[in-house]
N, C-alpha and C positions, 0 to 999 in steps of 0.2 A: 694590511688586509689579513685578516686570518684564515686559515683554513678549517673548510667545513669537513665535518664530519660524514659519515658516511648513513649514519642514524638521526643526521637533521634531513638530508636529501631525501630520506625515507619517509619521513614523520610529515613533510612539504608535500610529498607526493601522495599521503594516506588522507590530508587534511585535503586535497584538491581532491579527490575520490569522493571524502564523505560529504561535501558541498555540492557534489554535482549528484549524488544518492539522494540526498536532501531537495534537489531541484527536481525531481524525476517524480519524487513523493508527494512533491507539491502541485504535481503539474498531474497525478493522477487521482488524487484527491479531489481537485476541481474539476476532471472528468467522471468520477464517479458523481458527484452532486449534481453536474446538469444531464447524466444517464437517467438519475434518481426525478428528477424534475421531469425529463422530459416523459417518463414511464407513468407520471402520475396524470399525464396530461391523453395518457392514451386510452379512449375507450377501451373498456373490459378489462383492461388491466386493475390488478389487484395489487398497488403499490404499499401495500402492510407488509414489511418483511418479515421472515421466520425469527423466531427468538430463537438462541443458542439450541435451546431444550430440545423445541421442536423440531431444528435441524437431527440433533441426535436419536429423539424419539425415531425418526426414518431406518438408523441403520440399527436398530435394536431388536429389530426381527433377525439376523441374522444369526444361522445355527451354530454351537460353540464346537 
């Protein structure tokens, strides 16, 4: 049996972190597309999102 290192136990534990980041990404992804569905299904709602631009056009009034 060999002995492990002390930078495999780290790399083990950083690989189980970014699988469960990965799961979390997943899972709020599929929450943003049935928010995006269900908004489009709501009266009066205006489900066309802002392009980048015009996000930024918003804070471009502001004084320098």
């Amino acid at each position: 049996m060999t002995a492990r290192k002390p930078a495999d136990l780290i790399r083990a534990e950083a690989d189980l972190l970014a699988a469960g980041i990965e799961l979390q990404q997943q899972g709020l992804e599929l929450l943003l597309a049935e928010m995006r569905a269900l908004a489009a299904l709501m009266p009066g709602e205006d489900s066309r999102l802002p392009t980048d631009a015009e996000v930024e056009a918003g804070f471009d009034n502001m004084p320098v």
